[in-house]
N, C-alpha and C positions, 0 to 999 in steps of 0.2 A: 776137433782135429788135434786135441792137445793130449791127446792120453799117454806118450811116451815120457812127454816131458814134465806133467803133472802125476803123475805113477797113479792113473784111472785107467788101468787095463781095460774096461767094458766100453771105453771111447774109441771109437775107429774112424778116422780117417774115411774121407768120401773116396770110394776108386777113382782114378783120375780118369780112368774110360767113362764113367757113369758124369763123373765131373764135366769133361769135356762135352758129351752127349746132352745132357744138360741146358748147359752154357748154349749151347748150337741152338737147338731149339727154342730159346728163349729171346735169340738175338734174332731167326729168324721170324717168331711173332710180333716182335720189336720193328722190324724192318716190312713187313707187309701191312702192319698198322698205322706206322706214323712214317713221316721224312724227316723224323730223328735225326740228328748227330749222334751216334753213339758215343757214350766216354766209358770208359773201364778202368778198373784201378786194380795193380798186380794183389794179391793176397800177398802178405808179408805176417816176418815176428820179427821182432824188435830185441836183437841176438846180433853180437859181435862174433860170435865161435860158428864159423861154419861147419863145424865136423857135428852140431849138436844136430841129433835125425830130421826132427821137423822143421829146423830152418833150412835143410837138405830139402825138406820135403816142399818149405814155399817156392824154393827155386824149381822144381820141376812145376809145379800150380803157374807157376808165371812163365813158363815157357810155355805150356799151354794156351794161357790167356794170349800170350804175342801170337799166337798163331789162330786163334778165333777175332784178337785186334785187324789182323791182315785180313784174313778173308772177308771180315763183315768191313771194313774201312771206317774201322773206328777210331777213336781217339785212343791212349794208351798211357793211364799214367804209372810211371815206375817208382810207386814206395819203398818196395824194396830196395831201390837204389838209392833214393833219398834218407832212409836209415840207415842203411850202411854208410853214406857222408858221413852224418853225424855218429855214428857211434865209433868213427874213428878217433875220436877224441873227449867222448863220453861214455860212461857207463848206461847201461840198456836199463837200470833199475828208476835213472834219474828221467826216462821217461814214462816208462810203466811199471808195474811192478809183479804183474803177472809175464811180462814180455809180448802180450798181444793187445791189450785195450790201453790205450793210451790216455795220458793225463793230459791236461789243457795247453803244456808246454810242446807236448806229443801230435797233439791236434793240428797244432801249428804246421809242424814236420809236413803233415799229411797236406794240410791245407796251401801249404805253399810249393807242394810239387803239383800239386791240380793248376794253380793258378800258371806257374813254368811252363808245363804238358800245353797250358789253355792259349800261350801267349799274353796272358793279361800283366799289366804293368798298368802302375800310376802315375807312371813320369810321361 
């Protein structure tokens, strides 16, 4: 999903029709299998400049997922929003260096918006 922004023109982007279509079907064999909790986590890049395409483009991926989070009554964690916090006063390279795979400081970001989303706390 990074070919704009890494100049790999032969990388395309999943349609978000096929994406969502997808997503549907998978939550529904998820849902007739188990009595799962579902939990989901928005797709994100790790990008201060919103005018940049494909962090354009994770915001529409995550408005999708809210709307497969609500119909199936999942859980919903928002990384996306959780990097944008941080990268209000960080540089996006001091977590990753491609903007999408995050380094162990990066992990954290992630791992501590599941844990918020989960309600989990140690106090």
């Amino acid at each position: 999903m990074c070919g704009g922004l890494f100049g790999n023109a032969d990388v395309k982007p999943v349609p978000i029709e096929e994406y969502q279509a997808t997503l549907r079907r998978l939550l529904q064999r998820v849902q007739a299998a188990t009595k799962a909790q579902i939990i989901l986590a928005e797709p994100y890049m790790i990008e201060s400049n919103h005018s940049v395409p494909m962090r354009q483009m994770m915001d529409v991926y995550g408005k999708t997922l809210d709307g497969l989070a609500t119909e199936f009554t999942a859980r919903l964690v928002h990384t996306q929003a959780a990097w944008d916090a941080v990268l209000a006063s960080t540089d996006p390279s001091f977590w990753a260096g491609d903007h999408i795979h995050p380094n162990v400081p990066g992990h954290a970001v992630i791992a501590q918006e599941f844990l918020r989303t989960l309600e989990f706390s140690l106090l």
